[in-house]
VOBAVO-67175 format. One line per 10 residues: number of its first residue (from 1); for each residue x, y negated, z of N, C-alpha, C, O. Coordinates in nm, 2 decimals. Last residue first. Example, Ala and Ser with C-alpha at 12.3 -4.5 7.8 and 13.67 -1.06 7.14 Angstrom:
% VOBAVO-67175
2	1.28:0.22:0.71:1.37:0.11:0.71:1.29:0.00:0.79:1.34:-0.11:0.80 | 1.32:0.57:0.78:1.23:0.45:0.78:1.32:0.33:0.78:1.42:0.33:0.85
% end
This chain:
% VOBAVO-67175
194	-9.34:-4.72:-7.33:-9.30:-4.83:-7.45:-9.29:-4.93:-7.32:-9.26:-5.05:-7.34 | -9.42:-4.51:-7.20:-9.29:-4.46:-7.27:-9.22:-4.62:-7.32:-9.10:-4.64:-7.33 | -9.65:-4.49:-7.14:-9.60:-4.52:-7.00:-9.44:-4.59:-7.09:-9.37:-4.68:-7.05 | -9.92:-4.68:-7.35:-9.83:-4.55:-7.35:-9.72:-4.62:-7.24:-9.70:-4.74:-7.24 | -10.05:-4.91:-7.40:-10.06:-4.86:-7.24:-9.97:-4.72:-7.26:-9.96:-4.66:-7.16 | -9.99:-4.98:-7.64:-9.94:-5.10:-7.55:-9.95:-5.01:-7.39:-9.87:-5.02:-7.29 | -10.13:-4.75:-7.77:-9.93:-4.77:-7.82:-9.91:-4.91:-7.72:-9.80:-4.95:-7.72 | -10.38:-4.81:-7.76:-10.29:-4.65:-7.68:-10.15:-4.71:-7.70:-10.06:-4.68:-7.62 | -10.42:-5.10:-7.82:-10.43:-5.05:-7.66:-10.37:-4.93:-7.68:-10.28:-4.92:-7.59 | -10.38:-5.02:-8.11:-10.26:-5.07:-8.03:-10.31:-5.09:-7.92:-10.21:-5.12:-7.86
184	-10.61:-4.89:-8.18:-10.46:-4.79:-8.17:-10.36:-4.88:-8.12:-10.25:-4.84:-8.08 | -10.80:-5.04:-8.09:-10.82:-4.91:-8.07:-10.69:-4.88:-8.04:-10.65:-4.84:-7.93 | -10.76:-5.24:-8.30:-10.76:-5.25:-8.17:-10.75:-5.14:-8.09:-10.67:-5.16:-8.00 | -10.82:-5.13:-8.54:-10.63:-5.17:-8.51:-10.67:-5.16:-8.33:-10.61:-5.08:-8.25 | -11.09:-5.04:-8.53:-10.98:-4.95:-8.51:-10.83:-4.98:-8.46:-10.75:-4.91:-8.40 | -11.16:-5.24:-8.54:-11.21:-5.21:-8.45:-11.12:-5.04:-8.38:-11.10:-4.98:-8.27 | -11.12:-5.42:-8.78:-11.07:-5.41:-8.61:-11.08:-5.35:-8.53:-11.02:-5.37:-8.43 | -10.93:-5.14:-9.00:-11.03:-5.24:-8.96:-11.01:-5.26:-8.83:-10.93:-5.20:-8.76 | -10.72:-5.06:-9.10:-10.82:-5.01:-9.18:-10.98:-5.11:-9.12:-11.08:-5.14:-9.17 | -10.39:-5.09:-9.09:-10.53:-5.13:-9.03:-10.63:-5.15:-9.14:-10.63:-5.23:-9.23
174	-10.16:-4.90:-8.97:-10.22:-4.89:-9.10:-10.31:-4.94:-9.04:-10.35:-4.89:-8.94 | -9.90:-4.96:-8.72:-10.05:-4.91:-8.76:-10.06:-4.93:-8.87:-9.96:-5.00:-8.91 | -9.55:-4.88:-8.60:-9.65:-4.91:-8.66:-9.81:-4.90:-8.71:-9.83:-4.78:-8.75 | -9.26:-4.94:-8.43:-9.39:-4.86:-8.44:-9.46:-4.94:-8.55:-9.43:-5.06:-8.58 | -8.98:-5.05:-8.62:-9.09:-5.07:-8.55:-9.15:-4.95:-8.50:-9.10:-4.84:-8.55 | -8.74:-4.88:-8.69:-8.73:-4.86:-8.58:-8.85:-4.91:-8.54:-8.88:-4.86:-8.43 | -8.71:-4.88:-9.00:-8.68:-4.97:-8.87:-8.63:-4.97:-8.75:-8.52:-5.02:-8.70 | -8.91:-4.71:-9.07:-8.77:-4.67:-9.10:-8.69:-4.77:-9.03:-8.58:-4.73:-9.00 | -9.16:-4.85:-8.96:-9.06:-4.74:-8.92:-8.96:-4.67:-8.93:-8.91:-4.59:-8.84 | -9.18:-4.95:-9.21:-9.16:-5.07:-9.07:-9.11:-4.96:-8.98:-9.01:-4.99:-8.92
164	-9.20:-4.79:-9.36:-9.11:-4.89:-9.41:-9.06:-4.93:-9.28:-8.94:-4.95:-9.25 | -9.48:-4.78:-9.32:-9.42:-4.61:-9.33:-9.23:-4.70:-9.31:-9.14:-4.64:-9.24 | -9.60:-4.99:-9.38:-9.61:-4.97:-9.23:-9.52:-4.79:-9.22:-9.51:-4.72:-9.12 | -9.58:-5.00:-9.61:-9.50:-5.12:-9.55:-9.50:-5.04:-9.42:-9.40:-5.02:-9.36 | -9.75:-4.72:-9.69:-9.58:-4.72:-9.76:-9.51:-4.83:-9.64:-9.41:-4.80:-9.57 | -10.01:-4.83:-9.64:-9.92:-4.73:-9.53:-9.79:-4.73:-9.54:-9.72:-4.74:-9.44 | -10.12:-5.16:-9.61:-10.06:-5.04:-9.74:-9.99:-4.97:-9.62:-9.93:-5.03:-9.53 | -10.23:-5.30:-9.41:-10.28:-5.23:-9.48:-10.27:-5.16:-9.57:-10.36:-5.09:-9.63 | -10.04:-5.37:-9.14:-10.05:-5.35:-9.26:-10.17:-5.28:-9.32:-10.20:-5.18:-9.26 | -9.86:-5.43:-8.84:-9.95:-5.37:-8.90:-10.00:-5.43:-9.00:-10.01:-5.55:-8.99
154	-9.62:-5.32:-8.61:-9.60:-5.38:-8.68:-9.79:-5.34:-8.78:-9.83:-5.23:-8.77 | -9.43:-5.38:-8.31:-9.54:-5.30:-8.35:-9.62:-5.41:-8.49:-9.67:-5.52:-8.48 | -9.09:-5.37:-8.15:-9.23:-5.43:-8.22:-9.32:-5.33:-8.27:-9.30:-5.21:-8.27 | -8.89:-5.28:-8.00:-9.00:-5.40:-7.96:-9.09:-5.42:-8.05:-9.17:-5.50:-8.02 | -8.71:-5.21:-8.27:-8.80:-5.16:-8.18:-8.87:-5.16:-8.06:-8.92:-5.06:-8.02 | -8.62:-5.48:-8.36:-8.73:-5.34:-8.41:-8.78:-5.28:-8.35:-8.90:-5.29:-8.33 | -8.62:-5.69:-8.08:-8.54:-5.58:-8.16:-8.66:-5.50:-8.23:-8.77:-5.47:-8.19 | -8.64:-6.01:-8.06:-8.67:-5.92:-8.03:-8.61:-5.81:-8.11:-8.54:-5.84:-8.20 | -8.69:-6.31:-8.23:-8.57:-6.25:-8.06:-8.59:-6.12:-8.06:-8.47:-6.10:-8.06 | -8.84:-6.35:-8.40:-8.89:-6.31:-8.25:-8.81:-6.33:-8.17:-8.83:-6.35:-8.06
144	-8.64:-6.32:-8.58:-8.70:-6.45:-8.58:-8.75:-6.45:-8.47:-8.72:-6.54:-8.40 | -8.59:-6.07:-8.60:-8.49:-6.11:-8.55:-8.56:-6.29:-8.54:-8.49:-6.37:-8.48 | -8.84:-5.94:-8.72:-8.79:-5.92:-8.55:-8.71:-6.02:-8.51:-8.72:-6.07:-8.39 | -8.81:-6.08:-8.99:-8.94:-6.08:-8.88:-8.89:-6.07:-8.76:-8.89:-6.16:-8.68 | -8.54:-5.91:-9.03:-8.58:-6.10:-9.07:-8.69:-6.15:-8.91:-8.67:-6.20:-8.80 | -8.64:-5.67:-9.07:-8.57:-5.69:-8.95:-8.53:-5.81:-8.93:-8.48:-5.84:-8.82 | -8.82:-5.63:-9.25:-8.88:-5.64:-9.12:-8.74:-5.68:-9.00:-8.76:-5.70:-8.88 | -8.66:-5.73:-9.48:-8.76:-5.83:-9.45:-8.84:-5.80:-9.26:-8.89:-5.88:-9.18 | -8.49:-5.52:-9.51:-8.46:-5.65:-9.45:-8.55:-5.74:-9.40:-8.54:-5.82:-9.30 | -8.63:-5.30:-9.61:-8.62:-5.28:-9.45:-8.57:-5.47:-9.41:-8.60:-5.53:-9.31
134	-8.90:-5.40:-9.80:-8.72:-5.36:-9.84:-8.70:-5.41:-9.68:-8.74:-5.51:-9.63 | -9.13:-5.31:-9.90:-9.14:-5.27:-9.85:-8.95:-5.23:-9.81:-8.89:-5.13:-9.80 | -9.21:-5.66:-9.82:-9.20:-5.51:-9.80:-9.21:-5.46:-9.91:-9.28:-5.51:-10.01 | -8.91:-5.87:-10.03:-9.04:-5.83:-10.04:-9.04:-5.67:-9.93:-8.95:-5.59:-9.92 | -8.65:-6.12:-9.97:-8.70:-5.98:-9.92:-8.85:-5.99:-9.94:-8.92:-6.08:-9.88 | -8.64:-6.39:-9.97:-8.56:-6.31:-10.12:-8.55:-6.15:-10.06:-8.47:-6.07:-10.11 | -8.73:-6.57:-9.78:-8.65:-6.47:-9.74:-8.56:-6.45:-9.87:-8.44:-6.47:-9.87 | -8.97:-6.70:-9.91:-8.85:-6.80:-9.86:-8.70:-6.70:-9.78:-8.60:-6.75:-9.74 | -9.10:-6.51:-10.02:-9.03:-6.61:-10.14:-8.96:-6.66:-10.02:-8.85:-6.68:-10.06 | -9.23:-6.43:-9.79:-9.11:-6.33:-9.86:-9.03:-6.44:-9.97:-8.91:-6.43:-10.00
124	-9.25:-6.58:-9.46:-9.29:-6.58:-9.63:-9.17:-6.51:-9.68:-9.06:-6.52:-9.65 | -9.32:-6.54:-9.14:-9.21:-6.51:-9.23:-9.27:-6.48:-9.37:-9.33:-6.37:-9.39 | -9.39:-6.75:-8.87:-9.43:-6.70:-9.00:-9.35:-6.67:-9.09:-9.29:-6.76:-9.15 | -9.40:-6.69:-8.51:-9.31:-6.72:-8.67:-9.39:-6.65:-8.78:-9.43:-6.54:-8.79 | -9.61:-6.71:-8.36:-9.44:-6.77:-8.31:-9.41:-6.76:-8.42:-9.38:-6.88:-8.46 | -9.99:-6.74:-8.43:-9.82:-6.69:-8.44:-9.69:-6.77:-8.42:-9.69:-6.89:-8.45 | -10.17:-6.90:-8.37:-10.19:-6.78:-8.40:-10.03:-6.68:-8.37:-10.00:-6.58:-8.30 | -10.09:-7.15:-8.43:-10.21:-7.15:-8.32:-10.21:-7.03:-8.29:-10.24:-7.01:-8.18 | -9.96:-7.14:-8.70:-9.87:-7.17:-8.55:-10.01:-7.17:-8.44:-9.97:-7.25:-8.35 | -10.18:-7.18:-8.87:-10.08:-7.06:-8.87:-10.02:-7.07:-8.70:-10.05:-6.99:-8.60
114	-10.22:-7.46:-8.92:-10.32:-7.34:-8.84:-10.23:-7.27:-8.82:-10.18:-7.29:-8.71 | -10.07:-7.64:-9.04:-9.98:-7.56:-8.97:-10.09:-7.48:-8.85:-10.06:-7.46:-8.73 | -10.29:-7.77:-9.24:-10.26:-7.82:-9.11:-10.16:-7.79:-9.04:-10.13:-7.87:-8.95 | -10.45:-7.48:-9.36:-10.37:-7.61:-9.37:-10.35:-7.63:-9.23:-10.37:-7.55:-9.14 | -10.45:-7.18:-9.47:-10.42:-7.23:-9.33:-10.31:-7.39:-9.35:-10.19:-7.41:-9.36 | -10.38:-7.18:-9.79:-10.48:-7.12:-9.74:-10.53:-7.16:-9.57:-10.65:-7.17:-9.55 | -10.14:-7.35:-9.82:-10.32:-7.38:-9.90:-10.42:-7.30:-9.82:-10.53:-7.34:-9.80 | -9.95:-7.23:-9.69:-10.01:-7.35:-9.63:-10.13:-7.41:-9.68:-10.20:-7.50:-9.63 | -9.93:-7.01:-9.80:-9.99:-6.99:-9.70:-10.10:-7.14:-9.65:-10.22:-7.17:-9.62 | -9.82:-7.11:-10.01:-9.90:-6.98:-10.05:-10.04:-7.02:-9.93:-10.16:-7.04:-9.94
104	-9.54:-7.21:-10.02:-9.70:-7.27:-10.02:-9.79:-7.22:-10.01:-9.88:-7.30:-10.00 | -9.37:-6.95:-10.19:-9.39:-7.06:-10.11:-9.46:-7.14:-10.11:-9.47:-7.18:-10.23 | -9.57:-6.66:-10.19:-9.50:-6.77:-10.24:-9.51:-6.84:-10.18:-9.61:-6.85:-10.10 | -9.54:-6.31:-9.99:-9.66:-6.44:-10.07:-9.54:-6.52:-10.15:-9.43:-6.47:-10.17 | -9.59:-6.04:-9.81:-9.55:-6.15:-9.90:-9.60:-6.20:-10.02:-9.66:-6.16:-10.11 | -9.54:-6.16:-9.44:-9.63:-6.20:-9.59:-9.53:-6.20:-9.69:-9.43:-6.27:-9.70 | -9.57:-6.17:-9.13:-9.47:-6.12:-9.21:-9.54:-6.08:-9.37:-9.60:-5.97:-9.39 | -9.61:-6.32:-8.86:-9.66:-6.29:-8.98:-9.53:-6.25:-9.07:-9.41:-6.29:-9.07 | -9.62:-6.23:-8.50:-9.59:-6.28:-8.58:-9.65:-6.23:-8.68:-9.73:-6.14:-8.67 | -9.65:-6.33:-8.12:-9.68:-6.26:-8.23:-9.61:-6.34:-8.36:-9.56:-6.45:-8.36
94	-9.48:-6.18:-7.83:-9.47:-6.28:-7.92:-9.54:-6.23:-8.03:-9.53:-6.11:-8.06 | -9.75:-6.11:-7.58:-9.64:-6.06:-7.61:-9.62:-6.16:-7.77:-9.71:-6.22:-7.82 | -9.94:-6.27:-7.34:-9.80:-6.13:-7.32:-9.71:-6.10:-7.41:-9.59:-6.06:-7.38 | -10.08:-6.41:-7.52:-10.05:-6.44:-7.34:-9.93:-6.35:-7.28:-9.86:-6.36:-7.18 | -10.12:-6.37:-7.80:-10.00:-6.43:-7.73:-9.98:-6.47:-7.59:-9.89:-6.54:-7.56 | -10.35:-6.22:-7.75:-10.20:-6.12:-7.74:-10.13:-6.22:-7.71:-10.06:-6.21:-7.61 | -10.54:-6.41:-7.80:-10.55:-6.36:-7.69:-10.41:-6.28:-7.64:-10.37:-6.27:-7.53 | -10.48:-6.48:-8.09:-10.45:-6.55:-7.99:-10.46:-6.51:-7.84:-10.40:-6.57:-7.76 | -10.51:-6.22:-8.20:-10.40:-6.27:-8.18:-10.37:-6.37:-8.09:-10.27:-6.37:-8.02 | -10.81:-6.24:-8.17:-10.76:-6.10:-8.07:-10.60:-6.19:-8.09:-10.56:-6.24:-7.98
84	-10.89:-6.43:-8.31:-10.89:-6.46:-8.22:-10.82:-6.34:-8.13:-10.78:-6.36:-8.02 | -10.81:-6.28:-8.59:-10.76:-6.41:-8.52:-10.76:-6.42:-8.41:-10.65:-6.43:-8.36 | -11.02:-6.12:-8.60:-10.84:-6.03:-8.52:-10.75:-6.17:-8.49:-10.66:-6.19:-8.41 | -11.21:-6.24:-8.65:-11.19:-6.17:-8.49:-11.09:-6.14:-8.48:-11.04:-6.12:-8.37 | -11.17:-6.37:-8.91:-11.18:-6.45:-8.76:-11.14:-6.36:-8.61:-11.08:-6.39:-8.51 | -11.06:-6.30:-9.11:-11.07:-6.20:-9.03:-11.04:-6.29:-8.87:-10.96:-6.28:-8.77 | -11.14:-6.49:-9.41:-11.05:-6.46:-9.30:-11.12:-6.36:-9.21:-11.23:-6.33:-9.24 | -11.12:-6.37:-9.77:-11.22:-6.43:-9.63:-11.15:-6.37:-9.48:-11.12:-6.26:-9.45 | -11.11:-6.40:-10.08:-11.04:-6.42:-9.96:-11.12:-6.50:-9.81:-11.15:-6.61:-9.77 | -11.25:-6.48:-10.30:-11.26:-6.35:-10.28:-11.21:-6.33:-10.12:-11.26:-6.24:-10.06
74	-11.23:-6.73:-10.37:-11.36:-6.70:-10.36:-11.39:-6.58:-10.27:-11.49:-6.56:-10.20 | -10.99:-6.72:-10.46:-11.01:-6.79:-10.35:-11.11:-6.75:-10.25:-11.11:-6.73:-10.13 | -10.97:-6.52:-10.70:-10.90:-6.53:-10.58:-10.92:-6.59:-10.46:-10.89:-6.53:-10.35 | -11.14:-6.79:-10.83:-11.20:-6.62:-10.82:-11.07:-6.54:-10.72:-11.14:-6.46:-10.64 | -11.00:-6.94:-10.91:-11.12:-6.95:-10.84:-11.17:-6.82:-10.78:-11.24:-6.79:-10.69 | -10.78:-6.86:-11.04:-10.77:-6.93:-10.88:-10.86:-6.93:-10.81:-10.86:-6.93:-10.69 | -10.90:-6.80:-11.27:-10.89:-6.66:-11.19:-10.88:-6.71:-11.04:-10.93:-6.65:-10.95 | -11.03:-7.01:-11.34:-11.15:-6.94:-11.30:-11.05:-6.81:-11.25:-11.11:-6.72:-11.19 | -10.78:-7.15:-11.37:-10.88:-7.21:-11.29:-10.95:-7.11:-11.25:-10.95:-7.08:-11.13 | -10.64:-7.05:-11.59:-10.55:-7.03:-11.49:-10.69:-7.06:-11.35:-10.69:-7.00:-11.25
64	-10.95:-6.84:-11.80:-10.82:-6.95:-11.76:-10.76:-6.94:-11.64:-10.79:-6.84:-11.57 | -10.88:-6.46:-11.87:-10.91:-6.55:-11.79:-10.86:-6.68:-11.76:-10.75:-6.69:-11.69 | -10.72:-6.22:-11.96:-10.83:-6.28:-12.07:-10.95:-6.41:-11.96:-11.06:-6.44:-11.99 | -10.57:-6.11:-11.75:-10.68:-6.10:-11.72:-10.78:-6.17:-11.78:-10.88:-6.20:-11.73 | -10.32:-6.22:-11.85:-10.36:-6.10:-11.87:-10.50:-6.07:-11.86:-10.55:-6.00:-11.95 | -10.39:-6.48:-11.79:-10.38:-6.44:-11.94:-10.38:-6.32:-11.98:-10.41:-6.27:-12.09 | -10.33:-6.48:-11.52:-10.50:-6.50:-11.56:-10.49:-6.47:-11.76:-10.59:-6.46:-11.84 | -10.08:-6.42:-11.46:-10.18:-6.30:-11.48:-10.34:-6.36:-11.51:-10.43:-6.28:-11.51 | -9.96:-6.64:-11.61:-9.95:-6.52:-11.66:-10.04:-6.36:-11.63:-10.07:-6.26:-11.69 | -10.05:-6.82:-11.41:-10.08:-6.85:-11.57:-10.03:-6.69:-11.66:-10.08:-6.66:-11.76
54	-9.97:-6.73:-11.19:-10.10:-6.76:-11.22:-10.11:-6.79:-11.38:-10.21:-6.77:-11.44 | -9.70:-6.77:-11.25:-9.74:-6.63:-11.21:-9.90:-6.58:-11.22:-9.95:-6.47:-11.25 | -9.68:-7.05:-11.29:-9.60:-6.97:-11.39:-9.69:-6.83:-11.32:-9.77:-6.80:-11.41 | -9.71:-7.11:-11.02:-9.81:-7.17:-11.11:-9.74:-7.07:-11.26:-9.84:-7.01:-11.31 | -9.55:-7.02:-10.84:-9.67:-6.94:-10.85:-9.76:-6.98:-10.96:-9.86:-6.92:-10.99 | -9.22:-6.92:-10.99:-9.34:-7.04:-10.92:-9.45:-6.97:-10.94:-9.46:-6.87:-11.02 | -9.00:-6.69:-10.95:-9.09:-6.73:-11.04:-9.19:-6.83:-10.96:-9.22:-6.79:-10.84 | -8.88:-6.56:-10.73:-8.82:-6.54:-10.87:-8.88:-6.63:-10.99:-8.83:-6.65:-11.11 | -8.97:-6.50:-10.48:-8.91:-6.64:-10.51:-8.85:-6.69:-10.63:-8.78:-6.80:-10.65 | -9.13:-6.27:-10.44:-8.98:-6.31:-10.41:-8.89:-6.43:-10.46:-8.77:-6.43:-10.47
44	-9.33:-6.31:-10.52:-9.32:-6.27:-10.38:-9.15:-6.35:-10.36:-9.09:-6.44:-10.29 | -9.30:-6.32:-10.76:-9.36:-6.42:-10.74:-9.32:-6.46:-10.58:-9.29:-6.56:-10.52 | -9.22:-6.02:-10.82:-9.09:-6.16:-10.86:-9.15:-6.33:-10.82:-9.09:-6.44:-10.84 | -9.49:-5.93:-10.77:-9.33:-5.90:-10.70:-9.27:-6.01:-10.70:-9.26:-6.09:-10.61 | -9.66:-6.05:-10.97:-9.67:-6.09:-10.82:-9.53:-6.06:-10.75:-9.48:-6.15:-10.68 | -9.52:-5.90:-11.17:-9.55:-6.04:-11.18:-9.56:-6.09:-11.04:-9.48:-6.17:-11.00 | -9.55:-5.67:-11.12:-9.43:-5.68:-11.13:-9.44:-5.80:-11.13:-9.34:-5.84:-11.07 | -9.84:-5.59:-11.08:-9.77:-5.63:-11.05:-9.66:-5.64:-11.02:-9.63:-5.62:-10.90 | -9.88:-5.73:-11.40:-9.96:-5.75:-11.33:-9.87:-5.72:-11.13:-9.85:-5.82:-11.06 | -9.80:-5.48:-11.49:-9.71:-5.60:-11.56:-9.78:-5.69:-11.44:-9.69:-5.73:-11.36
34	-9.96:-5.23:-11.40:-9.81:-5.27:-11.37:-9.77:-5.37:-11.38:-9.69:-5.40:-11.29 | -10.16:-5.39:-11.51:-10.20:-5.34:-11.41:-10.03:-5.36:-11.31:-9.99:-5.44:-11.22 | -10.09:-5.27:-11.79:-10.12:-5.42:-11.75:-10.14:-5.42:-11.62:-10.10:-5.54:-11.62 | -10.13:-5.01:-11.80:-10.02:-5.09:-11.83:-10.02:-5.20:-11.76:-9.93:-5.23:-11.68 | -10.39:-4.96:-11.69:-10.30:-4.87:-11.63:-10.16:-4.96:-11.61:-10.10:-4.99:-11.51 | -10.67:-5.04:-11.77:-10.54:-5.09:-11.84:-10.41:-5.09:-11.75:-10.33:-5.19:-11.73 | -10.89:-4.99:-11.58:-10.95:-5.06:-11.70:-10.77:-5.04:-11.81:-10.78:-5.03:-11.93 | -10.79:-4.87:-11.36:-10.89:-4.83:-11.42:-10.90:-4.80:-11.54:-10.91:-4.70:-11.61 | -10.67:-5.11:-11.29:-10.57:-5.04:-11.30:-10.64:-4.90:-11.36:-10.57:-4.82:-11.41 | -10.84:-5.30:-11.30:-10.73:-5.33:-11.39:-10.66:-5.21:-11.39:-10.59:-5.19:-11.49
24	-10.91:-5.25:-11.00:-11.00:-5.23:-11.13:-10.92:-5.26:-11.24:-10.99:-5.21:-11.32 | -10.69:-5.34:-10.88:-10.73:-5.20:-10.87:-10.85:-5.18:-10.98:-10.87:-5.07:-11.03 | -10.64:-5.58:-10.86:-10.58:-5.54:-10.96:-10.63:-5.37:-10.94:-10.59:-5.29:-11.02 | -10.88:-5.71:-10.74:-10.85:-5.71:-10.89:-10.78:-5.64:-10.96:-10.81:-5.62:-11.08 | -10.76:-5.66:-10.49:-10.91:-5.54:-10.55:-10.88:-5.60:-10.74:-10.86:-5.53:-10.84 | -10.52:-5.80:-10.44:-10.56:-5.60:-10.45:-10.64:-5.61:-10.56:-10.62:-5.57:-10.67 | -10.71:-6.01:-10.47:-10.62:-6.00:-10.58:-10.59:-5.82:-10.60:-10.62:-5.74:-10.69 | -10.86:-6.04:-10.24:-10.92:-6.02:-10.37:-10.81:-6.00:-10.54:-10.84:-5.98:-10.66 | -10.79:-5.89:-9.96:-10.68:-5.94:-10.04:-10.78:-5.91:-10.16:-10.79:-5.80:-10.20 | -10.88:-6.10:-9.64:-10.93:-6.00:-9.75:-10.83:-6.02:-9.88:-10.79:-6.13:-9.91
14	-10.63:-6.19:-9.40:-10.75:-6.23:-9.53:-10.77:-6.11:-9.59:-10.68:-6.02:-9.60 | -10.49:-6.01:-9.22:-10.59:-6.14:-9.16:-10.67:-6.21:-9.25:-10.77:-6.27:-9.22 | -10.54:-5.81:-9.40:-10.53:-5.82:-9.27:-10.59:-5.90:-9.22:-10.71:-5.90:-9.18 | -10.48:-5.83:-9.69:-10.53:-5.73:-9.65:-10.58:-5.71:-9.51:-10.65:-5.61:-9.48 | -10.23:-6.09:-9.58:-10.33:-6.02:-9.72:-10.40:-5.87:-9.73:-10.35:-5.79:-9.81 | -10.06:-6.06:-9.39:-10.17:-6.14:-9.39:-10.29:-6.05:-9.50:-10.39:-5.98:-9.48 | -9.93:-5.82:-9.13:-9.96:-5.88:-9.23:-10.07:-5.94:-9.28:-10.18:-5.90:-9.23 | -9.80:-5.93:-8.77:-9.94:-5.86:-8.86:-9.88:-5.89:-9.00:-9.80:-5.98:-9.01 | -9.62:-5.78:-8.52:-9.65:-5.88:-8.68:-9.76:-5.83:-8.75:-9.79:-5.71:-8.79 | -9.58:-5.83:-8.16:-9.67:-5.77:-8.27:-9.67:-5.86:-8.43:-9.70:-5.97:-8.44
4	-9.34:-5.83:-7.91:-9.40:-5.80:-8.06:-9.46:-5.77:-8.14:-9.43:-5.67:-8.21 | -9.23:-5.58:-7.71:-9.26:-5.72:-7.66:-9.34:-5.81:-7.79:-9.42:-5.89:-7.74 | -9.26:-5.28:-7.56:-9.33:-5.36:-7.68:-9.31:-5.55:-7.64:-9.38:-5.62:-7.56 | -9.00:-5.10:-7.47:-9.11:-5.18:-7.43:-9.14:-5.27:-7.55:-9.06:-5.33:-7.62
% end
């Protein structure tokens, strides 16, 4: 039985303008691209401050630390409707975030502790020392729910995390958009099985 839904944020509930940067970088300078994100990794994971990780990829990206922040920010646009579909889920089943980001990351982006309107637990990868796609981090998430992996239903925009979230035991979607996440978790909430 499904008691659990975790979204990821970046790609999900925000548009991720850093992806798309680095996907044109990856075009433009294959190399850099990697260094780029090996940088974010060790950022995710609490290896490095984010102000050190911004100054190193806006130097890659022949860009000051200001105009890349700006241009990240600029690029990140929330996904008001699956917001609101979350808050509608939390009448039946626990929801959660499973990001990985840096610490603070989030709280610049959803001041105030917005976050908690939306989700029972927010799980940041720098505050774990687990990045997806390393099985700890989803079983962190579940076990912060109460719930077992397999209670949950887990979704993503890279397939690999959500390929990951099944080596688990989650279920999981690839969300390509609302209209579709919605789509595939009504069949995986009314399946007789779950």
């Amino acid at each position: 039985m499904i008691k659990a839904i975790i979204f990821d944020c970046f790609g999900v509930v925000l548009t991720d303008s850093l992806q798309e940067m680095r996907a044109k970088l990856v075009r433009e300078d294959p190399v850099a691209a990697r260094e780029v994100k090996d940088i974010v990794a060790a950022n995710n994971r609490g290896w490095i401050q984010p102000q050190e990780s911004n100054a190193k990829i806006a130097a890659m990206l022949g860009m000051s630390v200001e105009a890349f922040r700006t241009q990240v920010r600029a690029g990140e646009v929330r996904n008001q409707e699956l917001l609101d579909y979350v808050f509608e889920l939390r009448g039946n089943y626990k929801t959660g975030m499973l990001s990985n980001v840096a610490t603070g990351s989030l709280e610049r982006r959803f001041p105030d502790n917005e976050l908690s309107k939306y989700f029972d637990e927010v799980v940041i990868s720098a505050e774990i020392g687990f990045i997806k796609p390393d099985p700890e981090a989803y079983k962190i998430a579940a076990e912060r729910l109460c719930v077992l992996p397999s209670e949950c239903v887990f979704t993503d925009d890279k397939p690999d995390f959500c390929d990951a979230a099944g080596r688990t035991g989650m279920r999981s979607i690839v969300y390509k958009d609302f209209v579709q996440f919605r789509g595939d978790l009504a069949r995986l909430l009314d399946d007789p099985e779950d």
